[in-house]
KENU-153923 format. One record per residue (C-alpha): residue number from 1; x, y, z. Coordinates in steps of 0.001 Angstrom, whole numbers. Example, Ala and Ser with C-alpha at 12.3 -4.5 7.8 and 13.67 -1.06 7.14 Angstrom:
2
<num 1 | X 12300 | Y -4500 | Z 7800>
<num 2 | X 13670 | Y -1060 | Z 7140>
# end
This chain:
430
<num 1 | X 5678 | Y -18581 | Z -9098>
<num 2 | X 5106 | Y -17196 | Z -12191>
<num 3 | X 4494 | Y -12854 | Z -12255>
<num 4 | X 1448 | Y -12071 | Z -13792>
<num 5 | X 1547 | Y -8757 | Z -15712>
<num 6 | X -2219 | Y -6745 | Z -16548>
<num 7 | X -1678 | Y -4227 | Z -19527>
<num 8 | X -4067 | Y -2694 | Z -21572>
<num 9 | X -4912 | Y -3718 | Z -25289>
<num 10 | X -6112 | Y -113 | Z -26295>
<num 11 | X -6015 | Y 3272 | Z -25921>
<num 12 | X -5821 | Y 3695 | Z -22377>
<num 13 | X -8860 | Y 3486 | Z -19982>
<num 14 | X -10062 | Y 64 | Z -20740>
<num 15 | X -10562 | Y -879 | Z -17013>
<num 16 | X -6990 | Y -2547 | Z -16092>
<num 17 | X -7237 | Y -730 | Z -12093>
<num 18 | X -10045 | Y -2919 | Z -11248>
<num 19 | X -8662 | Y -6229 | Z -12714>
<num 20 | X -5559 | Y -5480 | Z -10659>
<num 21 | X -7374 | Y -5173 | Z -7483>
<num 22 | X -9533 | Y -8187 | Z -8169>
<num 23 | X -5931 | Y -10275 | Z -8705>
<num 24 | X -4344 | Y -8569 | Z -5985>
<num 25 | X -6353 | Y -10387 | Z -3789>
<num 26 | X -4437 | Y -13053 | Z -3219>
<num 27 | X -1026 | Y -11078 | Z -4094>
<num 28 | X 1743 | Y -10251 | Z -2137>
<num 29 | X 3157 | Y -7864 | Z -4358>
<num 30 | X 1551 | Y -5045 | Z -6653>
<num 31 | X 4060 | Y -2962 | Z -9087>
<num 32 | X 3756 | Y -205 | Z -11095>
<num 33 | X 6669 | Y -418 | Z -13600>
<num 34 | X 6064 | Y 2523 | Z -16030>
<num 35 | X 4079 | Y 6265 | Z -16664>
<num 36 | X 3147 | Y 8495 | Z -13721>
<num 37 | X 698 | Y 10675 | Z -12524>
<num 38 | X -954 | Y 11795 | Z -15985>
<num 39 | X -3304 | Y 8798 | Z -15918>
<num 40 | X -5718 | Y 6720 | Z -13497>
<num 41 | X -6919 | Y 3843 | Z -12370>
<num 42 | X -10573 | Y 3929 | Z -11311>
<num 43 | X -11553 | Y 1583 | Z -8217>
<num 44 | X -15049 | Y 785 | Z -6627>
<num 45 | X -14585 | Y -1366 | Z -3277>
<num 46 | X -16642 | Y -1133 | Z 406>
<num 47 | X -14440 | Y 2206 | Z 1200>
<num 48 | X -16119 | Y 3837 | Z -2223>
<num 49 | X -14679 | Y 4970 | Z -5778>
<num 50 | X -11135 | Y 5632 | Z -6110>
<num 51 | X -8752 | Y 7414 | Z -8872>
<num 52 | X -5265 | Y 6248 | Z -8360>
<num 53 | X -2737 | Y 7991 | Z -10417>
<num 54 | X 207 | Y 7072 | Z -8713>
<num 55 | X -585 | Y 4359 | Z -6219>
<num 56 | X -892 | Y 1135 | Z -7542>
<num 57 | X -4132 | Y -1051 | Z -7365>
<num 58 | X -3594 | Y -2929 | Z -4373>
<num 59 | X -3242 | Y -608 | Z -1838>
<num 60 | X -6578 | Y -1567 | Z -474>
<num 61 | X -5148 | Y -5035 | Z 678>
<num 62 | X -3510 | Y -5087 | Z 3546>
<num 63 | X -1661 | Y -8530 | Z 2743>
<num 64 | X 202 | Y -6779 | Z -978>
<num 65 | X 2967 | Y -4631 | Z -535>
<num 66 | X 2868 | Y -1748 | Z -3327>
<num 67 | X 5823 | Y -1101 | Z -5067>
<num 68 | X 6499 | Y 1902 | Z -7468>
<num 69 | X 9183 | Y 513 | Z -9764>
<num 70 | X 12318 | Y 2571 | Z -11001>
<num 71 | X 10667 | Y 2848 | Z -14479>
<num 72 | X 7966 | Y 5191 | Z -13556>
<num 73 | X 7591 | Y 8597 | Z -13430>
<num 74 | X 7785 | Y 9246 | Z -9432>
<num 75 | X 5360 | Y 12267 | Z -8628>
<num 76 | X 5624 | Y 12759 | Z -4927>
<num 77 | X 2883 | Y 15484 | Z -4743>
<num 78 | X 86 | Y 12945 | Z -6327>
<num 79 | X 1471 | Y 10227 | Z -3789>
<num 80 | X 1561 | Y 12289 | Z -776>
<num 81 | X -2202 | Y 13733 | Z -1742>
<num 82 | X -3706 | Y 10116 | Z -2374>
<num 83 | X -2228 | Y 8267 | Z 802>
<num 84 | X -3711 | Y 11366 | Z 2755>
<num 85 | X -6856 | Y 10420 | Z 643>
<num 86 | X -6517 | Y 7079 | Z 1819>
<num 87 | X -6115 | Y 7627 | Z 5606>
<num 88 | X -9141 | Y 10170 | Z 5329>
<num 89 | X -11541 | Y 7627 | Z 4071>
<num 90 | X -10879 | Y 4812 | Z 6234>
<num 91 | X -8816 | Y 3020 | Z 4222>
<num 92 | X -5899 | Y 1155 | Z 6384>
<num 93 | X -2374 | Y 2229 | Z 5682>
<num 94 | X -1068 | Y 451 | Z 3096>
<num 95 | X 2460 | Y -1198 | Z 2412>
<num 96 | X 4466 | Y 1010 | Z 368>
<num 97 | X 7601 | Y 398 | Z -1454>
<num 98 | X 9480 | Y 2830 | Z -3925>
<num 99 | X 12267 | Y 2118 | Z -5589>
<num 100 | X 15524 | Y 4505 | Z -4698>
<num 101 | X 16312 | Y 4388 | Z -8912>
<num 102 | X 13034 | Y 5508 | Z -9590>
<num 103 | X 13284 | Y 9373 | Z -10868>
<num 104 | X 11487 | Y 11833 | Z -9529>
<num 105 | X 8814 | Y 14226 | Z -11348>
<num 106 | X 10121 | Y 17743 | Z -10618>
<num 107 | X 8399 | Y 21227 | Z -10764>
<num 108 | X 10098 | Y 22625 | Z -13964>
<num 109 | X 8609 | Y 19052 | Z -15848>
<num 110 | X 5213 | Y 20154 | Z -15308>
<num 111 | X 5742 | Y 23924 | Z -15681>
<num 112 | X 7396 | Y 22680 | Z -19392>
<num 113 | X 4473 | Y 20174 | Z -20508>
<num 114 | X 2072 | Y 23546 | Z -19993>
<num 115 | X 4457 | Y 25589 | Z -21862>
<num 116 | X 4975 | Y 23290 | Z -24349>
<num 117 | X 1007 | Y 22836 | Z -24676>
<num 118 | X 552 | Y 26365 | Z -24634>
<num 119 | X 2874 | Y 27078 | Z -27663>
<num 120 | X 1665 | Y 24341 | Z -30031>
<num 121 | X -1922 | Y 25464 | Z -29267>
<num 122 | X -4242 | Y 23585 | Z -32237>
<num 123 | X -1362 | Y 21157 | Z -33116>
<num 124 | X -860 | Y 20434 | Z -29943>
<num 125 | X -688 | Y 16332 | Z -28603>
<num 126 | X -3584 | Y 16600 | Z -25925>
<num 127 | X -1118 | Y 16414 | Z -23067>
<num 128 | X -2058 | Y 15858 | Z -19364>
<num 129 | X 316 | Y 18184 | Z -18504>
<num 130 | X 1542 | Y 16636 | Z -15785>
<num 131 | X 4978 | Y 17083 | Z -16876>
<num 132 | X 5242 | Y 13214 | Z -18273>
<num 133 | X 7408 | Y 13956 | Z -21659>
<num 134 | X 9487 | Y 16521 | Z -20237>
<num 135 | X 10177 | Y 13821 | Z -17313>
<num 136 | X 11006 | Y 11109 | Z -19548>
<num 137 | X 13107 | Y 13674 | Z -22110>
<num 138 | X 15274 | Y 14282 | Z -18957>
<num 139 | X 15351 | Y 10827 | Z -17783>
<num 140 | X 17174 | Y 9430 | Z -21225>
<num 141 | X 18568 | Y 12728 | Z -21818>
<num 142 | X 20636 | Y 11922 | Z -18237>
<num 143 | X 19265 | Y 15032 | Z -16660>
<num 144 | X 17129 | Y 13169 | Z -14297>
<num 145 | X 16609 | Y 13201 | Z -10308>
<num 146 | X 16808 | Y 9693 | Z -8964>
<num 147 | X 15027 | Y 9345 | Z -5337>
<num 148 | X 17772 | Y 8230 | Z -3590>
<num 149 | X 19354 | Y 11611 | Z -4620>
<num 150 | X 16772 | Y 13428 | Z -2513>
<num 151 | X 18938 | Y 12531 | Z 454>
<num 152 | X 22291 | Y 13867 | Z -779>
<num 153 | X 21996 | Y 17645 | Z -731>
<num 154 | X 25221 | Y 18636 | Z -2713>
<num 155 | X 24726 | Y 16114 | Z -5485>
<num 156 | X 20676 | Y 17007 | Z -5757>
<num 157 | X 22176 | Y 20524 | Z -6218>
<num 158 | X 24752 | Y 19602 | Z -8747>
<num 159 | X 21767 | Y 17755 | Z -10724>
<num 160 | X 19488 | Y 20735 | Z -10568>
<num 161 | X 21754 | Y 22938 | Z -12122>
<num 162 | X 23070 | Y 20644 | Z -14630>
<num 163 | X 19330 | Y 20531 | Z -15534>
<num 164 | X 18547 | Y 23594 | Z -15258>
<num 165 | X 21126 | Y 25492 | Z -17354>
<num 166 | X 19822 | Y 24554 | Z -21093>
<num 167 | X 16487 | Y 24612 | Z -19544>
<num 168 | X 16766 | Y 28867 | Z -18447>
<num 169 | X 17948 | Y 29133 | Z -22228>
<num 170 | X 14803 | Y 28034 | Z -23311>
<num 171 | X 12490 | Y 29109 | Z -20909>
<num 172 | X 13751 | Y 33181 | Z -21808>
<num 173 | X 13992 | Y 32954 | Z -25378>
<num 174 | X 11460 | Y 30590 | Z -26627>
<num 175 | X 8639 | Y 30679 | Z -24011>
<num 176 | X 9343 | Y 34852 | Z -22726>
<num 177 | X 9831 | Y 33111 | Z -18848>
<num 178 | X 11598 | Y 33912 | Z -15722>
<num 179 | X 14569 | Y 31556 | Z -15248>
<num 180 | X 14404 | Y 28841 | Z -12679>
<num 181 | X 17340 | Y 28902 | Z -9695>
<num 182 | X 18591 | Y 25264 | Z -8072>
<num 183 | X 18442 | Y 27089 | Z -4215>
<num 184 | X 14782 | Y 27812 | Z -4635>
<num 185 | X 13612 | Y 24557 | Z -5719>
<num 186 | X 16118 | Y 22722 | Z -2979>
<num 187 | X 14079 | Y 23497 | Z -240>
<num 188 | X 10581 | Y 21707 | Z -1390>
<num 189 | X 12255 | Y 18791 | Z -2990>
<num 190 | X 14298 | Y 17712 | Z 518>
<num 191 | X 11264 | Y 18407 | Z 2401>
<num 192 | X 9571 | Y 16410 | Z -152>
<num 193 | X 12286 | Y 13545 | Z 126>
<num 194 | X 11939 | Y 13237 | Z 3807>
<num 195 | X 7600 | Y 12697 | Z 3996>
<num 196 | X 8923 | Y 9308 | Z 1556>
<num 197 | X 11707 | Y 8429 | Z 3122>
<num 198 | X 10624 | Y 5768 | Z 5134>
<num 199 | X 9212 | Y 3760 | Z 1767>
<num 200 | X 12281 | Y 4537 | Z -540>
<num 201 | X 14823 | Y 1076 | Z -346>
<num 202 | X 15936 | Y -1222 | Z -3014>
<num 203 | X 12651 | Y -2471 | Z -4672>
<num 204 | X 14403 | Y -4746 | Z -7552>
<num 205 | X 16340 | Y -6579 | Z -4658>
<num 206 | X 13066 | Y -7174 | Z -2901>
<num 207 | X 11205 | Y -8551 | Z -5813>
<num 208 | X 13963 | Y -10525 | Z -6839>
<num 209 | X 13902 | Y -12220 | Z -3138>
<num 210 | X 10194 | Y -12588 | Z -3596>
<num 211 | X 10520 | Y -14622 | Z -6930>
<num 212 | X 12722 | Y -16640 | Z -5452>
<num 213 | X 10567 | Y -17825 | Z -2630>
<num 214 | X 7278 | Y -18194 | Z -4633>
<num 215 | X 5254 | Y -15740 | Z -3625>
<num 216 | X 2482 | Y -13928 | Z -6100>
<num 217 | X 3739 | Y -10506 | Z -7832>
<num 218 | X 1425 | Y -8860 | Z -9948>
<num 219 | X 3083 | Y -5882 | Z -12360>
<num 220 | X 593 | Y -3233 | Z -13960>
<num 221 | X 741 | Y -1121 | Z -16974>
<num 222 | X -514 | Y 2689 | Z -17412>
<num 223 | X -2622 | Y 2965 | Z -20727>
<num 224 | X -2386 | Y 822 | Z -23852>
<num 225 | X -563 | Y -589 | Z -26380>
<num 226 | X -2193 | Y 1672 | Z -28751>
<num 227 | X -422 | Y 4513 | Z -26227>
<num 228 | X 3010 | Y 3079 | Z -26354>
<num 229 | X 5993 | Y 5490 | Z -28252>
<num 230 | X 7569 | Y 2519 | Z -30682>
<num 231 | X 4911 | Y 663 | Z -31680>
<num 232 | X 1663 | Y 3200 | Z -31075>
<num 233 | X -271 | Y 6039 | Z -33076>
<num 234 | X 3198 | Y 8048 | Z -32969>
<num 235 | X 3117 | Y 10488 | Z -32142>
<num 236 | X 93 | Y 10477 | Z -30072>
<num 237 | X 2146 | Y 8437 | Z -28049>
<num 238 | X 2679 | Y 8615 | Z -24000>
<num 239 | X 6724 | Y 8567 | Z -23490>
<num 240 | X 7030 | Y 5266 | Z -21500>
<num 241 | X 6793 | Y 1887 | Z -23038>
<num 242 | X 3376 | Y 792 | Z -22179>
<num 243 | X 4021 | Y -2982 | Z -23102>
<num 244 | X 4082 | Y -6307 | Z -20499>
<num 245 | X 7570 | Y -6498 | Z -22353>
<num 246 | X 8583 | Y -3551 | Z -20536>
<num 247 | X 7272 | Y -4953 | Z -16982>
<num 248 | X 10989 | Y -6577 | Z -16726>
<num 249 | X 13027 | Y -3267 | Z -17399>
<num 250 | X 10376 | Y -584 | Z -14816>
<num 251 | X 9916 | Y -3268 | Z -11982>
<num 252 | X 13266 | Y -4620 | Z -11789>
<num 253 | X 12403 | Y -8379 | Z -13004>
<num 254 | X 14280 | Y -10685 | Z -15082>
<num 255 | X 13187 | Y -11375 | Z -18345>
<num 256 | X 10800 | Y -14376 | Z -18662>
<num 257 | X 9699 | Y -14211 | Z -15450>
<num 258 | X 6470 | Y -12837 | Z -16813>
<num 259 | X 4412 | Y -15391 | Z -18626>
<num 260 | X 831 | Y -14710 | Z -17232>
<num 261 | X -125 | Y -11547 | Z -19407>
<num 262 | X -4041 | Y -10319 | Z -19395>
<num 263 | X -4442 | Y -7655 | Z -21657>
<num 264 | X -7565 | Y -5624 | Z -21039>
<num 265 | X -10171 | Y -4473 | Z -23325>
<num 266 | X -13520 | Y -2794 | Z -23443>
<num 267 | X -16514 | Y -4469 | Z -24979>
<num 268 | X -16807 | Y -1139 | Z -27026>
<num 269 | X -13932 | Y 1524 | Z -27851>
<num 270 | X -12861 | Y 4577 | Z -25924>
<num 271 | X -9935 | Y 6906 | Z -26314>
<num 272 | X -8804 | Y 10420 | Z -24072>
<num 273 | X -6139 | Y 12179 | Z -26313>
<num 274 | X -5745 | Y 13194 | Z -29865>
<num 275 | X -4449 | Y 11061 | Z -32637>
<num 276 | X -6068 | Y 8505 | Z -35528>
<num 277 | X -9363 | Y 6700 | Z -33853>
<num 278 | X -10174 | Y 4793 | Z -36531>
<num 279 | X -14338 | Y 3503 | Z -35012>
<num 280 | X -14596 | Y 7087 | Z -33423>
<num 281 | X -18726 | Y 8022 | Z -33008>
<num 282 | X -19895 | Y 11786 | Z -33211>
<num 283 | X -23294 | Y 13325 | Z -32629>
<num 284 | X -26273 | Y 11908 | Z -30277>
<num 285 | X -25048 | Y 7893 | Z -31414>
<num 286 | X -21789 | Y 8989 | Z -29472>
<num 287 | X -23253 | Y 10940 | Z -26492>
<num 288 | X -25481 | Y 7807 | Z -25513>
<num 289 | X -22737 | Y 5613 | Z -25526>
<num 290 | X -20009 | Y 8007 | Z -23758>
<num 291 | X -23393 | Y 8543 | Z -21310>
<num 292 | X -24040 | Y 4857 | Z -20379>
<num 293 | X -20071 | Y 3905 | Z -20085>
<num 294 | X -19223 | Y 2731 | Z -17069>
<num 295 | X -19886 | Y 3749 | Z -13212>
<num 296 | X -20048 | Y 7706 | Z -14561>
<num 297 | X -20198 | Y 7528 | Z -17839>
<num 298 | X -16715 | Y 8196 | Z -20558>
<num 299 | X -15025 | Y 10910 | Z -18889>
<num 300 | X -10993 | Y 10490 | Z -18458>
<num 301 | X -10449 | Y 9145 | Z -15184>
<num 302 | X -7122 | Y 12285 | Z -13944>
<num 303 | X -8312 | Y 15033 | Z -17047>
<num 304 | X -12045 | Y 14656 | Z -16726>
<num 305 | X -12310 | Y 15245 | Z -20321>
<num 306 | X -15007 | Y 13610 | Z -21858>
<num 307 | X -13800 | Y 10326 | Z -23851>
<num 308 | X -13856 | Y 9585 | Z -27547>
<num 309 | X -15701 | Y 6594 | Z -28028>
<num 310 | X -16496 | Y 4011 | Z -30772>
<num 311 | X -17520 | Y 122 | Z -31128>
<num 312 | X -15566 | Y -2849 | Z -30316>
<num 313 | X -12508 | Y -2220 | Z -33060>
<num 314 | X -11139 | Y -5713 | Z -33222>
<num 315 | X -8028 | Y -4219 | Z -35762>
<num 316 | X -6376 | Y -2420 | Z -32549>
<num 317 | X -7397 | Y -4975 | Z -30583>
<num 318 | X -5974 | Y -7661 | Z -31718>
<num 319 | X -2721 | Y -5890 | Z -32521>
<num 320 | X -2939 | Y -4442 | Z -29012>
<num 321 | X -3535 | Y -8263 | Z -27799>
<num 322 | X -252 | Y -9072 | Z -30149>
<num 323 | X 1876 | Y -7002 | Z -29113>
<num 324 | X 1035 | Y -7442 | Z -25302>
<num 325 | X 1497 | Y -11088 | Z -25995>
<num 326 | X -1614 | Y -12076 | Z -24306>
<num 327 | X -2020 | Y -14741 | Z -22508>
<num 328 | X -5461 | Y -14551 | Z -21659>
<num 329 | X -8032 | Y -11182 | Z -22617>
<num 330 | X -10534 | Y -9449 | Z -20109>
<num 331 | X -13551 | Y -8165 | Z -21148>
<num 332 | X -15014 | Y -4622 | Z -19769>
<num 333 | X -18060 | Y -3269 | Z -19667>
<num 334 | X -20344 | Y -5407 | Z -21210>
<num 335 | X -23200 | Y -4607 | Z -19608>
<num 336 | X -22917 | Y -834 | Z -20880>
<num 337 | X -24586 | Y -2592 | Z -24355>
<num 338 | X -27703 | Y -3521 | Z -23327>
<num 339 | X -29546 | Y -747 | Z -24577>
<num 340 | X -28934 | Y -2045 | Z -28501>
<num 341 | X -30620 | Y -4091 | Z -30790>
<num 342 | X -27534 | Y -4374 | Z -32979>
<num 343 | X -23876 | Y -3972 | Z -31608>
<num 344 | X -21320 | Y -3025 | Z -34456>
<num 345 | X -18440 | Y -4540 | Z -34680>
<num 346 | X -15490 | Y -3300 | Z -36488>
<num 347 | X -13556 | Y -6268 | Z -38007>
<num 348 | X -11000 | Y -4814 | Z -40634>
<num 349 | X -10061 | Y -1073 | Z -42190>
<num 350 | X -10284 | Y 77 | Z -45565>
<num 351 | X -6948 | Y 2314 | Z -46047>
<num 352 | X -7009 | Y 5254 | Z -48802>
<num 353 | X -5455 | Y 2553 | Z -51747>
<num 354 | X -8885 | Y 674 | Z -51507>
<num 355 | X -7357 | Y -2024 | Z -49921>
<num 356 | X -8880 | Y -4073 | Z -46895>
<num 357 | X -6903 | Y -5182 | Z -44237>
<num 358 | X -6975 | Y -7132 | Z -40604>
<num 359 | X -3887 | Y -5398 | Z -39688>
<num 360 | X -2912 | Y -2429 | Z -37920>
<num 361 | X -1102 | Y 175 | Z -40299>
<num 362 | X 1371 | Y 2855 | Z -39085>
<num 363 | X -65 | Y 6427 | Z -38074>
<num 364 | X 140 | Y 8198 | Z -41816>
<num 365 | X -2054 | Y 5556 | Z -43548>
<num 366 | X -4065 | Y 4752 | Z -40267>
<num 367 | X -5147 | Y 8274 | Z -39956>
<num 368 | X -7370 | Y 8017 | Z -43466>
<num 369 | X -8469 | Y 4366 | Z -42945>
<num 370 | X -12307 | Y 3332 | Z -42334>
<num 371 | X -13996 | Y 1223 | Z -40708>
<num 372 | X -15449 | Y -2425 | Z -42411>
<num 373 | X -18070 | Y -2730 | Z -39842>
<num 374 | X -20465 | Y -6137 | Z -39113>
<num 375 | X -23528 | Y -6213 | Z -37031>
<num 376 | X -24103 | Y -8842 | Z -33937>
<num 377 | X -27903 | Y -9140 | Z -32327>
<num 378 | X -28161 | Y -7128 | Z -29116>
<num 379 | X -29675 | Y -8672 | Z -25980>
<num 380 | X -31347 | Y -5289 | Z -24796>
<num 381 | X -31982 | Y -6025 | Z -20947>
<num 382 | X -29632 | Y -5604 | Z -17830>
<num 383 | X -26987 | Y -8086 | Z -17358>
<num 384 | X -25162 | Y -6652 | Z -14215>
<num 385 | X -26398 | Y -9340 | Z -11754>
<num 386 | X -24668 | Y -11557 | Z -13939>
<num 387 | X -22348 | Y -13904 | Z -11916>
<num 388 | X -21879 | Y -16766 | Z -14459>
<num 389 | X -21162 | Y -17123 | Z -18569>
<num 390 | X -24254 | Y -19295 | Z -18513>
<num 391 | X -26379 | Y -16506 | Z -17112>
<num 392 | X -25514 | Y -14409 | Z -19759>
<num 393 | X -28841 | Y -14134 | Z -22388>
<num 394 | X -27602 | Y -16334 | Z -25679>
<num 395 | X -26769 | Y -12631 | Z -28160>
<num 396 | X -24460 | Y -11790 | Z -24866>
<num 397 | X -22298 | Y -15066 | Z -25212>
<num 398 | X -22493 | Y -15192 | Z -28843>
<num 399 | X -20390 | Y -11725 | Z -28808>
<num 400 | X -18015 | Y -12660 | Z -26436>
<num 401 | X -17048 | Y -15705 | Z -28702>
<num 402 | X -17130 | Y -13592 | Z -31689>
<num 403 | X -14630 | Y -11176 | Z -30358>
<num 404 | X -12500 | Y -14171 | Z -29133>
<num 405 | X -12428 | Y -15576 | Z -32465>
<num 406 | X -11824 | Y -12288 | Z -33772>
<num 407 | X -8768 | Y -11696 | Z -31270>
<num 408 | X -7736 | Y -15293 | Z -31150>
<num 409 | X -6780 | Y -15161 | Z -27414>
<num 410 | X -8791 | Y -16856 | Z -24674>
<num 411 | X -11403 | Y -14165 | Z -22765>
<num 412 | X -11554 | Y -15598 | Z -19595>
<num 413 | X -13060 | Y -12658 | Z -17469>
<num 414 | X -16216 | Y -10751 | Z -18408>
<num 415 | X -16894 | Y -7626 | Z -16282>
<num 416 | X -20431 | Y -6633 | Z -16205>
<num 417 | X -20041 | Y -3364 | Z -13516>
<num 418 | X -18060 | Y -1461 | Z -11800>
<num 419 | X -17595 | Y -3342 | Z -8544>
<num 420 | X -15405 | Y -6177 | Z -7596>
<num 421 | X -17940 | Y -8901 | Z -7132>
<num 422 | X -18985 | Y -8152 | Z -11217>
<num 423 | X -16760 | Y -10308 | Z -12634>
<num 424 | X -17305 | Y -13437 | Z -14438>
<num 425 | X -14864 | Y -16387 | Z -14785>
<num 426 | X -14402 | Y -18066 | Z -18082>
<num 427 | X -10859 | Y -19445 | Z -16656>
<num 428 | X -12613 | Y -23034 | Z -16160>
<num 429 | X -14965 | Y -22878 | Z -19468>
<num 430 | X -11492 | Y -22444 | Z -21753>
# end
């Protein structure tokens, strides 16, 4: 059966937690193959609203197992807290798999992504400091902690002070900072190793055995394309490969085994983080928009910083559709435009030579582009009890096509709230 991989087109944010649960329905597998802890996935089911950071988005059926692939950024803290979060809300234990390559996100990361944020002040990259670049510097740097070594107390020790002796250099002479000691941080991080132990095994083994007999494996992305480190707003980047393309390297699957890709998008444009956001809104236009988005308006889902938000930009979009190699688009958050009589679009950029293009330019030139914006007719009522494209009021449908034409991909789901059941299907209409 073929593995169907959900990735964001965007920034980040664009809604890809609740696709995942509504497809991990009928899953038997749900992996996370890349990022960590430093962003979430926002979920509204009978139990209530959840933020997963670390979890992925089928933990609330009992039928998926969950796997956390070796390509992510394994924080053991955020795990532990949200299956306690889990248990205390009712929520049935769920299946849990993590992969023994997967490295682990240790103490010194995070204390390093607030140093780090702390020195560059101004110029500084909006980090989540949750310890994400430092983790991933390590990781290809071959400093990292792999979770199988959490059971091997000599080696973990050999690691830890292999790590740690550039790392004391640094944290004395550029940040003024005690140094760090392996036989302090031992203690915590076996402790820490035995509350997972009974979910750590051989994940890529166990998907590969699941391919083989047929059964449905869902892979899901953390942020958006526009997020990713080659081919994003570099440097405004997150450190992991945010692509579908990736899916096959963090979960442990053999290329072209993923050829169902839905790449996620908002019906309008959001963004947490710094870096060139080329449709961004300021003043009161802004505040009612960030206001009305989604179940609690645009505020980042882990940070709780308020979101920068803009209309539909169908430049990023479309590259971020591109490079995802989209197979199909969702749709979020329609139903958060109702309150306009005229819904901008932005369909191309004007970069500083004069010249106007549909395509998406590296960061230098991006960063002084403008918008070439068009107006579509608004259909100003609620459309949340929406459960068909054909109960949609005519202006509602005629901007879905017009950002499929614009994207040239097929949008075959339309969400019109934050809950499972408001979804609509396009899949037959296509």
């Amino acid at each position: 059966m073929t593995v169907t991989a959900v990735a964001g087109a965007n920034w980040g944010d664009e809604g890809k937690g609740k696709v995942t649960d509504i497809l991990a329905a009928d899953a038997s597998f749900v992996v996370r193959y890349q990022g960590g802890s430093n962003a979430g996935h926002t979920i509204m089911n009978d139990y209530g609203k959840f933020v997963l950071r670390m979890l992925p988005s089928g933990v609330f059926y009992p039928s998926a197992t969950n796997v956390i692939g070796p390509g992510t950024a394994l924080d053991i803290e955020v795990l532990l807290h949200e299956l306690a979060e889990l248990e205390k809300r009712g929520v049935p234990a769920p299946a849990i798999a993590i992969s023994d390559r997967a490295q682990v996100v240790m103490p010194y990361h995070r204390l390093f992504d607030r140093l780090e944020e702390e020195r560059l002040g101004g110029a500084s990259f909006g980090s989540t400091r949750r310890g994400i670049a430092p983790f991933y510097a390590d990781k290809y740097a071959k400093l990292g902690v792999q979770a199988s070594d959490l059971y091997d107390e000599d080696r973990l020790r050999r690691r830890l002070e292999q790590s740690l002796a550039s790392k004391n250099v640094l944290l004395r002479h550029l940040y003024g900072h005690e140094p760090l000691s392996a036989e302090a941080l031992l203690p915590e991080l076996m402790a820490s190793g035995a509350r997972i132990a009974r979910y750590v095994t051989d994940t890529t083994a166990l998907l590969h055995r699941a391919r083989a007999a047929g059964q449905r494996i869902i892979v899901e992305g953390q942020l958006g394309a526009l997020r990713d480190p080659d081919h994003g707003i570099y440097p405004f980047t997150t450190s992991s490969s945010t692509l579908a393309g990736f899916a096959s390297v963090g979960a442990g699957l053999p290329p072209g085994s993923i050829a169902d890709i839905v790449a996620v998008t908002k019906a309008y444009s959001s963004c947490v983080g710094a870096g060139p956001f080329v449709v961004e809104l300021h003043g009161p236009e802004a505040e009612e928009l960030r206001r009305r988005g989604g179940d609690a308006g645009e505020y980042g889902a882990v940070t709780g910083r308020p979101r920068r938000v803009g209309w539909f930009d169908a430049v990023a979009t479309r590259y971020g559709c591109s490079l995802q190699g989209a197979t199909s688009v969702t749709l979020t958050n329609l139903d958060v435009l109702g309150y306009l009589a005229e819904i901008p679009v932005c369909e191309a950029y004007r970069l500083p030579d004069g010249t106007v293009t549909g395509d998406f330019p590296a960061t230098a030139p991006l960063e002084a582009a403008e918008p070439v914006m068009t107006a579509l007719p608004g259909w100003q009522c609620d459309i949340s009890a929406a459960r068909s494209f054909d109960e949609l009021p005519p202006q509602a449908q005629a901007y879905v096509r017009r950002i499929e034409t614009l994207l040239g991909v097929p949008i075959t789901r339309i969400s019109v709230g934050p809950r499972r059941e408001q979804i609509i299907s396009r899949i037959d209409c296509i």
